[in-house]
Steps between C-alpha positions, in 0.01 A plus 500: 500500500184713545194380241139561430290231504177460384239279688176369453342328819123487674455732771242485739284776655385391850111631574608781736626700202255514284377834502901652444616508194613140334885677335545613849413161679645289226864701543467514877402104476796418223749706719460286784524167316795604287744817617789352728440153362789294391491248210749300323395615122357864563795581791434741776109696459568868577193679379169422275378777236251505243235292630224417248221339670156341329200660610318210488573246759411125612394402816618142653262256676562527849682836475340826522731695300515563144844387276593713199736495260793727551826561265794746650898557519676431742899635569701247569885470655662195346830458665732405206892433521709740295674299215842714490615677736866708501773432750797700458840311654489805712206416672603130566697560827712776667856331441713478179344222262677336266396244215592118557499380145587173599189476731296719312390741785556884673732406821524765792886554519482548863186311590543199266139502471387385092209607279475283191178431259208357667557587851219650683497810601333750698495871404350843506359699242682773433404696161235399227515654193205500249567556126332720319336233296340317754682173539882379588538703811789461740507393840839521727523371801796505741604236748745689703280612866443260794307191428563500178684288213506119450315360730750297638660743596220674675501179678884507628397867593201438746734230638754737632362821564322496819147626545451861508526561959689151509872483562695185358622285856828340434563205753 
């Protein structure tokens, strides 16, 4: 999820750019410090705006430069898992599936491979809808391309195919 973030923080102004203007060098100074910066609360820093720096600065013993309050936004990327997601029983596997009440799963008719609730999974994205007022969207996914499914059976799949130039040697 994309956010704006507002931050307040001390920036400091080294002596060789005094004479340029301090909104210019406080950005330019901020940028560096925060934009591709990762953090566990704000996420993943893309890009600072609206930088609102004090005029009036301090200067450190020992340091040459002055420090000044600045507040600004920041965008942030804040990698989120999608709660619901849609996966049709067409998009579970290319065979016939039918429903083992018994078990309580999807079994592949010809591949006797079984989905069932809370197996993992790994899937593609392939539609998001967005209702019109603003929340509940949809997100479908399908499971039926290479590499793709329960992960076990991803697994059983890299353990037979060969590698893509290798040929399997029989002995």
């Amino acid at each position: 999820m994309f956010r704006i973030v507002t931050v307040e923080d001390v920036v400091r102004i080294p002596p060789q750019k005094f004479g340029d203007p301090i909104d210019d060098v406080a950005k330019e100074q901020i940028k560096l410090k925060y934009e591709n910066y990762v953090d566990e609360a704000l996420g993943y820093v893309i890009l600072v705006t609206g930088v609102d720096v004090e005029g009036t600065g301090k200067i450190l013993p020992g340091d040459g430069s002055t420090h000044h309050k600045a507040v600004f936004n920041l965008l942030t990327f804040f990698p989120e898992r999608p709660e619901d997601t849609l996966l049709h029983v067409s998009q579970i596997m290319d065979h016939f599936i039918t429903y083992d009440e018994k078990h309580g799963v999807l079994a592949g008719r010809e591949s006797h491979r079984n989905l069932g609730k809370g197996n993992l999974v790994r899937g593609r994205i392939i539609a998001v809808s967005f209702p019109r007022g603003g929340s509940g969207g949809k997100i479908g996914i399908t499971l039926r391309q290479p590499f793709l499914g329960r992960l076990e059976w991803i697994q059983e799949d890299l353990k037979v195919k060969p590698a893509k130039g290798e040929h399997k040697v029989e002995r």
